[in-house]
C-alpha positions as CSV (number, residue, x, y, z in Angstrom):
1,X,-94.5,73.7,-49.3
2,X,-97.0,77.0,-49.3
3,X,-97.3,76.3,-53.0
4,X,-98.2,72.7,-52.6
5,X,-101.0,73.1,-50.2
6,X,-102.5,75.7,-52.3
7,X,-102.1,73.5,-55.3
8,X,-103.8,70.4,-53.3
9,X,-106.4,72.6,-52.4
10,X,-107.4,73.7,-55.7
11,X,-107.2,70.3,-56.5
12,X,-109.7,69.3,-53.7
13,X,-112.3,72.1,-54.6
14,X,-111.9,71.0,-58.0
15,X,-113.1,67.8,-57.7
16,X,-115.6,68.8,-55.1
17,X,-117.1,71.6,-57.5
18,X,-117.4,68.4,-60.9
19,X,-118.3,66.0,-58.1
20,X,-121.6,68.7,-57.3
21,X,-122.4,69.5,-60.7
22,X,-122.7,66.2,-62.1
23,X,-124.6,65.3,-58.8
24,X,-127.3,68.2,-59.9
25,X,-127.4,67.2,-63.4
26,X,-128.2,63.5,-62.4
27,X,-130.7,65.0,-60.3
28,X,-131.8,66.8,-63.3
29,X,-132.2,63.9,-65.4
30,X,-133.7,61.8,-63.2
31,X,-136.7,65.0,-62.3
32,X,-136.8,65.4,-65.9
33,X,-137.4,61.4,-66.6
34,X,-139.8,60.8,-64.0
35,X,-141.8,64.4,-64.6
36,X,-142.0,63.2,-68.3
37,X,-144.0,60.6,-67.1
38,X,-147.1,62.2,-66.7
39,X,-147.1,63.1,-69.9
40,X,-145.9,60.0,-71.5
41,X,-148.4,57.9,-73.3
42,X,-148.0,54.0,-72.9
43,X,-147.8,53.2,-76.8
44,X,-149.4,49.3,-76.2
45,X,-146.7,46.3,-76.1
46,X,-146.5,45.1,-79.6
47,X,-145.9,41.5,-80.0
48,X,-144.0,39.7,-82.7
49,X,-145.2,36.5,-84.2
50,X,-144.4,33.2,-83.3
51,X,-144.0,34.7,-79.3
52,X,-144.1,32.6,-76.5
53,X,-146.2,34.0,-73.3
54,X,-144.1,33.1,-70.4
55,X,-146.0,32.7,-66.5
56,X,-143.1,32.7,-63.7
57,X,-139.7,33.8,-63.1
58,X,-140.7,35.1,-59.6
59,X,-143.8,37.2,-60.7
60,X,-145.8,38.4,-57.9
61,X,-149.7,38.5,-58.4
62,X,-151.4,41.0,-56.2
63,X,-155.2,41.4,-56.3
64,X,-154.7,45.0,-55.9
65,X,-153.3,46.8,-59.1
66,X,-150.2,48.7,-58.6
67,X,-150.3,52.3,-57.4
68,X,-148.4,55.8,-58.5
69,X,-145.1,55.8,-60.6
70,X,-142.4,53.6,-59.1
71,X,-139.7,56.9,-59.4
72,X,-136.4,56.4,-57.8
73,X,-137.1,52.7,-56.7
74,X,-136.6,51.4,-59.5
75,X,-132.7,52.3,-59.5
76,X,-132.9,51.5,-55.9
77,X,-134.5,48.2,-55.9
78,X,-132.8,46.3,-58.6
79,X,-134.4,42.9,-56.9
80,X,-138.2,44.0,-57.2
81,X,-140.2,41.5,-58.3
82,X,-142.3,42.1,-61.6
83,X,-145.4,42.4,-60.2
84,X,-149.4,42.6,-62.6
85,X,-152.7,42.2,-60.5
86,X,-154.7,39.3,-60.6
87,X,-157.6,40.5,-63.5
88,X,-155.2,41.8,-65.7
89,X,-153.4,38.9,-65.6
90,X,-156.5,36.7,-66.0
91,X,-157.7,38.8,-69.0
92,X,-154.0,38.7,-70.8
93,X,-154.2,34.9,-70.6
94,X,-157.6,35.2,-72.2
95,X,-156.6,37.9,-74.8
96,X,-153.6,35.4,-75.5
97,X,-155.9,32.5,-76.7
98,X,-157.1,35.1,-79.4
99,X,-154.0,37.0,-80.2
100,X,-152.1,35.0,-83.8
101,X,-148.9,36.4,-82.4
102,X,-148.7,33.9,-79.4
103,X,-148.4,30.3,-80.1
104,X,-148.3,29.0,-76.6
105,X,-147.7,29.2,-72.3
106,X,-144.7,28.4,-71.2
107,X,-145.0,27.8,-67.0
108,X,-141.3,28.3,-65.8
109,X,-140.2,29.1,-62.3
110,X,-142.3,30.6,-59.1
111,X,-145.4,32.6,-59.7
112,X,-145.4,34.6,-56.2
113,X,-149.4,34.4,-55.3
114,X,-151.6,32.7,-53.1
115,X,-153.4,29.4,-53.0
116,X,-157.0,31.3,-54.5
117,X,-155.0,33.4,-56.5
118,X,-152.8,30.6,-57.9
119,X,-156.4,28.4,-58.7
120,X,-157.9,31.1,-59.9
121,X,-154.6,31.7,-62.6
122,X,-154.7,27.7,-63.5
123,X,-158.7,28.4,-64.5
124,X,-157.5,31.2,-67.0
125,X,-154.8,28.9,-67.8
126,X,-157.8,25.9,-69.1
127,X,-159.9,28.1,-70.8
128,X,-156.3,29.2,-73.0
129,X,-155.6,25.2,-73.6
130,X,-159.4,25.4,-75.3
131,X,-157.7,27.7,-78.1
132,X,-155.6,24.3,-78.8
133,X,-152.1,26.1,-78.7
134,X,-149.7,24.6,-76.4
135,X,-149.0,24.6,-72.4
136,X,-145.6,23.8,-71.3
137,X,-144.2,24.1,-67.9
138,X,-140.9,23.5,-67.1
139,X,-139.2,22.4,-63.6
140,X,-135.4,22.8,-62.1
141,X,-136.2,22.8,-58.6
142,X,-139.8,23.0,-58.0
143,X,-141.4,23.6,-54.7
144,X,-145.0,22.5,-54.5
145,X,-146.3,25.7,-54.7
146,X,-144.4,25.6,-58.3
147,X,-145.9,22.6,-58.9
148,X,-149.4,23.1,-58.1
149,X,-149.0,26.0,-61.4
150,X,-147.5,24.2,-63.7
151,X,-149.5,20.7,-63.3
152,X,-152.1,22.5,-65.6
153,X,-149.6,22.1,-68.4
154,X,-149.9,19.6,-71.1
155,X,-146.6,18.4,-70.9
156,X,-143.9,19.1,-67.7
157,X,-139.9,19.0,-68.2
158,X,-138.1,18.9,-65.2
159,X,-134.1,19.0,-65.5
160,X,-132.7,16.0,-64.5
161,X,-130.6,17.8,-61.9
162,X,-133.3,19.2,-60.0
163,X,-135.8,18.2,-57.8
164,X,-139.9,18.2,-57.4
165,X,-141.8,18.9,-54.2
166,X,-145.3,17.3,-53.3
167,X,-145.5,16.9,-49.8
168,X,-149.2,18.4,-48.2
169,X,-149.8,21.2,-46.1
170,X,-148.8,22.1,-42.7
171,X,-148.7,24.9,-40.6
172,X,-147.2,26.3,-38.0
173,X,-146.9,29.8,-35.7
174,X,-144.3,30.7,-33.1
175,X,-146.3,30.7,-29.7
176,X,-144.6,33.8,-27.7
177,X,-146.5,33.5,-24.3
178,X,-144.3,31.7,-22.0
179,X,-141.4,33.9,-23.7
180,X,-143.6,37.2,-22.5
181,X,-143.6,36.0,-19.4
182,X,-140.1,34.8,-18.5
183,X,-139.1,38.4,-20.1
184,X,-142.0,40.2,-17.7
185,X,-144.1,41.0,-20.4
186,X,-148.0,41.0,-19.4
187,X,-150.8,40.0,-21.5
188,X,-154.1,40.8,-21.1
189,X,-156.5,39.4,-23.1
190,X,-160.7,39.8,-23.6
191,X,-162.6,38.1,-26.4
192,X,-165.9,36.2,-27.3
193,X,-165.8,33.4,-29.4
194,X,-164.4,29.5,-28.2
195,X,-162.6,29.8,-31.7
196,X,-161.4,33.2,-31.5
197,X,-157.8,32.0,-31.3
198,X,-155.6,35.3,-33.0
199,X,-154.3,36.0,-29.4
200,X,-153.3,32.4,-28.4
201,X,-149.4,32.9,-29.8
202,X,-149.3,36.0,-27.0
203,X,-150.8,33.9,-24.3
204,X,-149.0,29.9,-24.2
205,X,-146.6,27.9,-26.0
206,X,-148.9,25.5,-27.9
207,X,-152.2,25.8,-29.9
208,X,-155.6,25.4,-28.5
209,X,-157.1,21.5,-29.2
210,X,-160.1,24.6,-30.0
211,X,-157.7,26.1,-32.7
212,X,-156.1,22.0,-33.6
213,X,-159.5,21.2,-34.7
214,X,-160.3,24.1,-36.7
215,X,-157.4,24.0,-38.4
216,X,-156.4,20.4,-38.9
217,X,-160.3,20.7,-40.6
218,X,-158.8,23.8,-43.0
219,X,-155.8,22.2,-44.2
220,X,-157.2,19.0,-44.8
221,X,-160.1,21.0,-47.3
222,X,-157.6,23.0,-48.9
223,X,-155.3,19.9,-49.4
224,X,-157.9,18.3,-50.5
225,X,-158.6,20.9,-53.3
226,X,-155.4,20.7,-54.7
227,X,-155.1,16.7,-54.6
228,X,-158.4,17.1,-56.6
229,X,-156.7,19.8,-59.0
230,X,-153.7,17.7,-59.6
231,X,-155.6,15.2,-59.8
232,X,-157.6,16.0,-62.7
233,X,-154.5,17.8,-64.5
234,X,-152.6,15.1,-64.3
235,X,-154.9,12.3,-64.5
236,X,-153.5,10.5,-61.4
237,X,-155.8,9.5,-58.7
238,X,-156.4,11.3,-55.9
239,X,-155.0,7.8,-53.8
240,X,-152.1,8.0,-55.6
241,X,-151.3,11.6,-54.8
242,X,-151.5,11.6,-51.2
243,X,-149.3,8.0,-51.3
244,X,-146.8,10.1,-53.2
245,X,-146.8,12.6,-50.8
246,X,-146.6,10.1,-47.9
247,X,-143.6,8.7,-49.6
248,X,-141.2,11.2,-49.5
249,X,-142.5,14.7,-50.1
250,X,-139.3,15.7,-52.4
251,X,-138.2,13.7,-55.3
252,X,-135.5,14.0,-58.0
253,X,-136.4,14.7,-61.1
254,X,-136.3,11.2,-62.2
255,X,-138.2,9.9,-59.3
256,X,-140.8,12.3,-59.8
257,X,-141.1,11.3,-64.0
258,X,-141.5,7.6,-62.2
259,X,-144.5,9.2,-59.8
260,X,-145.8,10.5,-63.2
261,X,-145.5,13.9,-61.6
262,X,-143.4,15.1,-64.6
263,X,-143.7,13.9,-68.3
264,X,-139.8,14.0,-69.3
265,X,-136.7,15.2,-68.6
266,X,-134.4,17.8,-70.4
267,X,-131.7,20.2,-70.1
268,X,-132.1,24.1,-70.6
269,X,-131.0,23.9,-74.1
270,X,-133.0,21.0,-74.8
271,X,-136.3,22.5,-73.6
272,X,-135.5,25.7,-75.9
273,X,-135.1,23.1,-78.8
274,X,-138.8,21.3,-78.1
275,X,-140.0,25.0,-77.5
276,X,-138.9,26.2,-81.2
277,X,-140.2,22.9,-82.7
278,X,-144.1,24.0,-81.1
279,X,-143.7,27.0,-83.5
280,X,-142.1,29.4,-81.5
281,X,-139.2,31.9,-83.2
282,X,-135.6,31.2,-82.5
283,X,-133.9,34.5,-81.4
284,X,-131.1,36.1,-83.2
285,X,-128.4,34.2,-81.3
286,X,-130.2,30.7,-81.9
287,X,-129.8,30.2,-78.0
288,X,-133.6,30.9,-76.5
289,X,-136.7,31.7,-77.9
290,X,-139.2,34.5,-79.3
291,X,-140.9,35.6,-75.5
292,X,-142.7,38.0,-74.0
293,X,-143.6,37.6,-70.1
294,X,-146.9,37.8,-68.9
295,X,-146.3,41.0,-66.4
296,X,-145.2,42.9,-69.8
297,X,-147.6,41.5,-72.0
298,X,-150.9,42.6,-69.5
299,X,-150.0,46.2,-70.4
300,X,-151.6,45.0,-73.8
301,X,-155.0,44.5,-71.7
302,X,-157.9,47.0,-72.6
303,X,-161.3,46.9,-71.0
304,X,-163.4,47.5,-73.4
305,X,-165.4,50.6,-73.0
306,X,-169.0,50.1,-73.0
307,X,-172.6,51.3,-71.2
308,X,-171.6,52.1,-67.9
309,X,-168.8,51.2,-65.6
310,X,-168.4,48.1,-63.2
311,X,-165.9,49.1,-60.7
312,X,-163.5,46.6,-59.0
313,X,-162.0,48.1,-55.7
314,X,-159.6,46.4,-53.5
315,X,-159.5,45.3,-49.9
316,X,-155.5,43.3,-49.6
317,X,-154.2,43.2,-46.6
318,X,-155.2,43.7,-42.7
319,X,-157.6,46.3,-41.7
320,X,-155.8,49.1,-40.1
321,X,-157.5,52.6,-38.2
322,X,-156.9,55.8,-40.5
323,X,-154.8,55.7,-43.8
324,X,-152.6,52.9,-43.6
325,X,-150.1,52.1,-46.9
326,X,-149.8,50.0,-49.9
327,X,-149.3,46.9,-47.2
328,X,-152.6,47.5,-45.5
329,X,-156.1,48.5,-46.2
330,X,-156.6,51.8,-44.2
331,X,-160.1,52.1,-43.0
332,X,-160.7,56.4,-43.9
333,X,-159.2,55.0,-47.5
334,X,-161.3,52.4,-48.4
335,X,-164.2,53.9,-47.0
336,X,-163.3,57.6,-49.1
337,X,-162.8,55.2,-52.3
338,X,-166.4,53.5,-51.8
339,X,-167.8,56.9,-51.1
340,X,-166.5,58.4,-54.2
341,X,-167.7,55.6,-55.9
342,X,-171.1,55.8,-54.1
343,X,-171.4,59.8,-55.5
344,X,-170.0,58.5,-59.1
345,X,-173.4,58.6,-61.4
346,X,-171.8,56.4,-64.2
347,X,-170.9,53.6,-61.8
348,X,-173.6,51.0,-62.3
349,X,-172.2,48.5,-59.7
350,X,-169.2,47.4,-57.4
351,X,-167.3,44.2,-57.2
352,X,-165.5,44.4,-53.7
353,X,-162.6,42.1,-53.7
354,X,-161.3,41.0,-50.5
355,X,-158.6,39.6,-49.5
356,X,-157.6,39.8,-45.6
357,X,-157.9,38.6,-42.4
358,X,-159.4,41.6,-40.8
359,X,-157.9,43.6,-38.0
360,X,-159.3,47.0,-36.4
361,X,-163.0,46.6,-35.9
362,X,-163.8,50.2,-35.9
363,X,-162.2,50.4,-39.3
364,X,-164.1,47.4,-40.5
365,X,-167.1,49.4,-39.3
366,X,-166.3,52.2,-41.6
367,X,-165.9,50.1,-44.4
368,X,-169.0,48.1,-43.7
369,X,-171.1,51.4,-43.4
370,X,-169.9,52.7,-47.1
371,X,-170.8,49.1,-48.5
372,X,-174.4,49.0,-47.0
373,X,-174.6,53.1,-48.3
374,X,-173.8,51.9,-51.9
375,X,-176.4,48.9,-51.5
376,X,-179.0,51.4,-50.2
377,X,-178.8,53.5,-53.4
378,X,-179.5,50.8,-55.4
379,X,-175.6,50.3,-56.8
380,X,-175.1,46.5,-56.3
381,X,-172.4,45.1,-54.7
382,X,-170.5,41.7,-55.4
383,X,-167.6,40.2,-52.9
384,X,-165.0,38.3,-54.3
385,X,-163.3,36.6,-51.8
386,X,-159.5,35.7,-52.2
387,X,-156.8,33.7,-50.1
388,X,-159.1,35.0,-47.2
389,X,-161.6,37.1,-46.1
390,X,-162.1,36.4,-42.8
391,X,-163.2,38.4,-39.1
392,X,-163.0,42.0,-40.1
393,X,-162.7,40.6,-43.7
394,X,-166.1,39.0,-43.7
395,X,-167.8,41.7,-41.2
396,X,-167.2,44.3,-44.4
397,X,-167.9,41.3,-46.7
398,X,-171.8,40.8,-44.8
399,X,-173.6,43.8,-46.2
400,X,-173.5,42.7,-50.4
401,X,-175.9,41.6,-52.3
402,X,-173.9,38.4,-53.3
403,X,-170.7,36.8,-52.3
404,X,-168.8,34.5,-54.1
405,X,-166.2,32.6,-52.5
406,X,-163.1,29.9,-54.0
407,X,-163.5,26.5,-52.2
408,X,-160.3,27.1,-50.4
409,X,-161.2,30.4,-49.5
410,X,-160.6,30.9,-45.3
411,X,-163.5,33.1,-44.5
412,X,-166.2,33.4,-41.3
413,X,-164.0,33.9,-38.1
414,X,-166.7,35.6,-36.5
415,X,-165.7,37.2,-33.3
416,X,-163.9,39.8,-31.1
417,X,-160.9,40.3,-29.0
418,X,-159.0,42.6,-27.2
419,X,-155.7,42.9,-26.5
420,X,-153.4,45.4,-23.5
421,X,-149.4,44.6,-23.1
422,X,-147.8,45.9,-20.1
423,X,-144.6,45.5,-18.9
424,X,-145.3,46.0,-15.0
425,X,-142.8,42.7,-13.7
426,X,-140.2,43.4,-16.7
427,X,-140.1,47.1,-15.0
428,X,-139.5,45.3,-11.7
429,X,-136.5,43.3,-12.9
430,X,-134.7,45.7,-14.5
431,X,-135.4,48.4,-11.2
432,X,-137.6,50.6,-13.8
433,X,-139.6,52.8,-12.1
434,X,-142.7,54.9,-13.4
435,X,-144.8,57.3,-11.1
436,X,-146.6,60.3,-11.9
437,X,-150.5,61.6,-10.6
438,X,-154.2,61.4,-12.4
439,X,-157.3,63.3,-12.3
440,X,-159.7,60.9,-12.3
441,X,-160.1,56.9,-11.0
442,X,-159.4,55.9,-15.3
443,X,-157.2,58.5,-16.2
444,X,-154.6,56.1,-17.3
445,X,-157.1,53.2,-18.5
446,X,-154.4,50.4,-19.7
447,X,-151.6,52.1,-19.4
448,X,-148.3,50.2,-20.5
449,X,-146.7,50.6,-17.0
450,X,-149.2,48.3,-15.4
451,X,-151.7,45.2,-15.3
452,X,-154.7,46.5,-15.9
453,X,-157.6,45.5,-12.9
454,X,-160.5,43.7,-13.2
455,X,-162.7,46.4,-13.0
456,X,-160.8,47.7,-16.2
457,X,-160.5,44.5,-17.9
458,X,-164.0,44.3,-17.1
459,X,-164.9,47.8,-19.1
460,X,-163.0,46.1,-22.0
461,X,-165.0,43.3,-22.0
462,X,-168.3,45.1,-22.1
463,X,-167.1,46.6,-25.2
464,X,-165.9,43.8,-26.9
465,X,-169.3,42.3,-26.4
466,X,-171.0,45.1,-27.9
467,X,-169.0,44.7,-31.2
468,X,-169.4,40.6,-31.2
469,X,-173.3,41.6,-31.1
470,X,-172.8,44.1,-33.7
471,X,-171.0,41.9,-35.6
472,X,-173.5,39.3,-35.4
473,X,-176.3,41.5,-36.5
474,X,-174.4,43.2,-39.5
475,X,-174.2,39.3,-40.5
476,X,-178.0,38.6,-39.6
477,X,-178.8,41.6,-41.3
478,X,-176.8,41.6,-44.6
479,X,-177.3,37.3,-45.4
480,X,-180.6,37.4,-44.4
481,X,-180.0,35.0,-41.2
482,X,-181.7,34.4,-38.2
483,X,-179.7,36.1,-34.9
484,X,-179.2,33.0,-33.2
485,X,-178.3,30.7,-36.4
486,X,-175.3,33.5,-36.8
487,X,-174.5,32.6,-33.3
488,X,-174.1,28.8,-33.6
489,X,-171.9,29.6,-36.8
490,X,-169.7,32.5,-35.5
491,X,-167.8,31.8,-32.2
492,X,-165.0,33.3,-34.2
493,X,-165.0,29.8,-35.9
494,X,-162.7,29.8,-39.6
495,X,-164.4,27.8,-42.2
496,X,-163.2,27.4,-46.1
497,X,-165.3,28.8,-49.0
498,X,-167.0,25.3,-49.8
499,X,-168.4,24.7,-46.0
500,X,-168.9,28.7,-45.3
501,X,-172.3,28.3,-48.3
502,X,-173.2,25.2,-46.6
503,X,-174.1,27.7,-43.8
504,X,-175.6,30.8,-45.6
505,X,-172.4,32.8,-44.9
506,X,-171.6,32.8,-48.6
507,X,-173.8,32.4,-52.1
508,X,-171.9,30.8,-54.3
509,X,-168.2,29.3,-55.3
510,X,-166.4,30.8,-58.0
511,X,-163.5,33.8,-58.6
512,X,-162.6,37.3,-59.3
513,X,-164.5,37.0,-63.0
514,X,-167.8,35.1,-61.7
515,X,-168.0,38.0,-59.8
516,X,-167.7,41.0,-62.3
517,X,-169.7,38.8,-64.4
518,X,-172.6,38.5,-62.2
519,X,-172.5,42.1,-61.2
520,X,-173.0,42.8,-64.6
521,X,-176.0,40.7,-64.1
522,X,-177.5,42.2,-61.3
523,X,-176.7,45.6,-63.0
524,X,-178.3,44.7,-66.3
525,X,-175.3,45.9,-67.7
526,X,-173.6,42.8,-70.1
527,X,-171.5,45.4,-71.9
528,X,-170.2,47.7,-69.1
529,X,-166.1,48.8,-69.0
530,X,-164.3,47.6,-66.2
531,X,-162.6,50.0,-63.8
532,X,-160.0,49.3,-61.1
533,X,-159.8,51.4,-58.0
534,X,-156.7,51.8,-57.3
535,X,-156.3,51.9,-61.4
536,X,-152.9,51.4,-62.7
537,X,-151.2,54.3,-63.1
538,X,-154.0,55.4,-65.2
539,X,-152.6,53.7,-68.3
540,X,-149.4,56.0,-68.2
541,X,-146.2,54.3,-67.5
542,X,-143.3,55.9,-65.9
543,X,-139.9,56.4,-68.5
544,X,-137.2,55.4,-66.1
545,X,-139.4,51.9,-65.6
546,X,-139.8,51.4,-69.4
547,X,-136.2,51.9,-70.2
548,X,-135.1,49.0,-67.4
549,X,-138.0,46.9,-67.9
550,X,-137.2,43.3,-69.4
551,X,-137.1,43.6,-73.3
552,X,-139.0,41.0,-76.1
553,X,-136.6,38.3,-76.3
554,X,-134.3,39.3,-73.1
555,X,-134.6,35.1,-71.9
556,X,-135.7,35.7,-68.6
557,X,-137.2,32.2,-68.2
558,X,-133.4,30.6,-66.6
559,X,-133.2,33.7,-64.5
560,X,-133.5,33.3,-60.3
561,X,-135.8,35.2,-59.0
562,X,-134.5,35.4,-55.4
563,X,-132.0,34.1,-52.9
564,X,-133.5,31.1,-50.9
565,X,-131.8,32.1,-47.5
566,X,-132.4,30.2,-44.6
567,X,-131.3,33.0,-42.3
568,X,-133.4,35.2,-43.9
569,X,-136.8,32.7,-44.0
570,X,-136.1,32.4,-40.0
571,X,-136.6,36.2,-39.5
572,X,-139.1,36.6,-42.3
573,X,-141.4,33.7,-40.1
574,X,-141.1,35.4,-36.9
575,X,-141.7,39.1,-38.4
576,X,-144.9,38.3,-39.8
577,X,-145.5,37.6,-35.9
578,X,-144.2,41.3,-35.1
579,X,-145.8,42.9,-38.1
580,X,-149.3,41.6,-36.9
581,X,-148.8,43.6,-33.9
582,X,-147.7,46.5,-35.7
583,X,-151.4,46.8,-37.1
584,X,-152.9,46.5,-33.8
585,X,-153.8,50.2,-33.9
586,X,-157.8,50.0,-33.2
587,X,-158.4,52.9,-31.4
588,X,-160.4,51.0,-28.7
589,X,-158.2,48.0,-28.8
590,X,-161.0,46.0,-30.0
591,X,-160.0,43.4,-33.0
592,X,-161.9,41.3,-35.8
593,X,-158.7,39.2,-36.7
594,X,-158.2,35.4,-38.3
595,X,-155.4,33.7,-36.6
596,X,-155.2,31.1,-40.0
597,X,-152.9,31.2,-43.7
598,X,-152.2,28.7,-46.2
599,X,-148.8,28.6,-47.6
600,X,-148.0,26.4,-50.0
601,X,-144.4,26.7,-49.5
């Protein structure tokens, strides 16, 4: 028995000892791989003839460039989305229209992007169809953000299993209030603004007739702009869109070739057939199609070096105090990135794009201050507004020389609130007690414990009407508008890109390219290069990604994207909820936030 135990032993240590070694000479590999990068030059995608450029298969467009090396998350995260940024993917469509090695779009499954970002995509996507070579989308079961993509395509399959989504906009928020208060939460609220409706979920269980008007006007405008896209696309009339999507809002496949909607249906093997017969190479297996996807085929992009340097820097997300992360714009980061830009002498101007619904005022006010600084030295800068650019998004918008808006663009939102939770009568039915001393009659200024008092709510108040004037003369100031005409228009009102240059908030419509285009203008530079700030990984691209990265002719276009769980769309609604009080980290508890989104979906 002695002998056994020793041999088992030996046996265990054995293993243990392989088990560690071979741990330590993953590690190894994986160090070595990823330390490689740095050094590893990107040698271009190279693109064989008679390749198809394919826009979908659950590609998600950010306006901000990806960041860093993505290391260990790409073994991690096998479900990532590809992901390119909007101007790269803009200029790959326009390089395509010139390159002889791509005979054509093919449109095929979700493109993950906003309703600006989408538009601005289908624009790129009519300048290709001027090179004559064919746009093809194809459908299996097409939401309407899915649609809206791929009704820029010449012709639209649809398999005659699935189904086709036009049904109009709506939207909706869980309101929390009543919920606070059953549970003995306390809100305390002070704002300026009769629109300035960001706190309403906290407060009741319905929306404002304040905040129904304002957005029943938003959705309607931005529903409008897509009828009228459609519309144009599709050649149906904009009476007979909104009938179809009074008629149903879903359709089968062969309803929806009825509705015009689609041209014809086909299965998957079908569509590959029509594909090869526009020119396209058969792969080895005569089963799919010559490919290359559009997130792989923007590595090809190059902005041309020329006099001077445009810079595009990103502003994606809510405004938070200090750093923040890749999900945020953190006020000391943008504001250090616009200041390095601001002591850069070959930087001849700046297109700010801008894309959120603002948050911490004081970090709007750092941002505003570096934009103004680069404006003062004579370095022009252009706004590009995306989805939105609203509250804190338009206060650091205000100081440009020029800002261009899309028509569906939710911008203005001009106004303040601030916001105190305590949970004082949730203490009281749970027997919770909290006692300590204090120094001084404000020592514990809206501390969670308690209601605040009116004197204190009071102090608040004062200080959230100092930033509403602020805000209004930053806006006076930087557009050039009378004090008083900025106070008829703010009231923390939301207004879409086509009514905000009605009322001298914005200059002009147009997207992310009007915009570098014009500050080329304004910097009498037509030939300068193009720089991105964040930049993509400085044109290096990390090994591990490259070796599990889709390959040529891999057929990604039949591939899912993503589970559609309803479980999971039920949390993901009420964590956006939770997530926009995660960023409520203002250091005076004083906000510049829009309470409205448009989701396709």
């Amino acid at each position: 028995m002695k002998e056994f135990f020793k041999a088992l032993l030996a046996s265990v240590m054995g293993t243990f000892i392989a088990g560690a070694l071979a741990c330590v000479l993953f590690l190894v590999l994986i160090i070595g791989l990823i330390s490689a990068a740095g050094n590893h030059q990107t040698p271009g995608v190279s693109v064989k003839a008679k390749t198809m450029l394919v826009i979908g298969n659950g590609m998600l467009i950010n306006d901000t460039p990806q960041h860093g090396n993505p290391g260990l998350s790409v073994l991690l995260d096998s479900q990532k989305a590809p992901e390119v940024d909007l101007l790269r993917a803009i200029e790959a469509i326009k390089q395509a229209a010139k390159d002889k090695n791509i005979i054509g779009i093919l449109i095929a499954g979700e493109t993950d992007a906003g309703l600006v970002q989408l538009n601005e995509l289908r624009q790129a996507i009519k300048e290709f169809k001027k090179s004559k070579k064919p746009v093809i989308a194809w459908i299996e079961n097409g939401s309407q953000h899915d649609y809206y993509l791929a009704s820029v395509a010449d012709k639209i399959y649809a398999h005659p299993a699935g189904e086709v989504e036009f049904k109009g906009l709506a939207g909706y928020s869980p309101y929390i209030g009543e919920t606070l208060k059953t549970l003995g939460v306390g809100v305390q609220v002070t704002k300026v603004g009769k629109y300035k409706s960001a706190v309403e979920p906290f407060l009741s269980d319905k929306m404002s007739e304040a905040d129904r008007e304002q957005t029943e006007l938003l959705l309607g405008g931005a529903w409008k702009k897509i009828v009228v896209d459609v519309s144009e696309s599709r050649n149906l009339s904009s009476i007979s869109l909104n009938r179809i999507a009074n008629s149903g809002g879903i359709f089968t496949s062969d309803a929806a070739q009825k509705l015009k909607l689609v041209d014809a249906l086909c299965q998957r093997d079908e569509l590959v057939t029509k594909i090869c017969a526009l020119g396209a190479a058969a792969d080895d297996n005569d089963q799919s199609f010559r490919q290359i996807s559009l997130t792989k085929y923007a590595n090809k992009v190059n902005f041309y070096a020329g006099d001077g340097k445009i810079a595009v820097i990103y502003a994606e997300g809510e405004i938070v105090d200090g750093w923040g992360d890749e999900h945020n714009v953190g006020g000391d980061r943008l504001a250090r990135d616009l200041r390095d830009l601001r002591g850069d002498k070959t930087i001849k101007a700046v297109v700010l794009r801008i894309n959120s619904p603002g948050g911490s005022a004081f970090a709007s006010d750092l941002i505003a201050r570096e934009v103004g600084l680069l404006k003062q030295k004579g370095i022009p800068v252009v706004v590009s507004m995306g989805d939105v650019a609203a509250s804190g998004g338009y206060y650091i918008a205000a100081r440009a020389n020029r800002i261009i808006a899309n028509p569906a663009t939710i911008t203005g939102s001009i106004g303040v609130f601030g916001l105190h939770f305590n949970y004082q009568e949730l203490a009281k039915k749970i027997n919770l007690g909290t006692d300590g001393v204090k120094t001084s009659r404000y020592s514990d200024l809206f501390a969670s414990h308690r209601a605040a008092t009116a004197d204190e709510i009071a102090i608040v108040q004062k200080m959230v009407d100092q930033v509403y004037e602020d805000f209004l003369s930053v806006v006076s100031e930087g557009r050039k508008l009378e004090f008083g005409q900025v106070h008829e228009i703010a009231q923390g009102r939301v207004w879409l890109g086509v009514n905000a240059k009605d009322v001298g908030l914005v200059d002009k419509m147009g997207g992310l390219l009007d915009a570098i285009n014009l500050a080329k203008e304004l910097a009498k530079k037509p030939d300068a290069s193009i720089i991105q700030v964040p930049s993509l990984h400085s044109g290096r691209e990390n090994i591990l990604q490259k070796l599990l990265s889709e390959e040529e002719n891999e057929n990604p276009v039949f591939v899912k994207s993503k589970l559609n769980d309803p479980a999971l769309q039920i949390l993901k609604s009420h964590l956006k909820l939770l997530n926009r009080v995660g960023n409520l980290n203002d250091p005076k508890g004083v906000y510049l936030r829009c309470p409205i989104e448009i989701d396709l979906r």
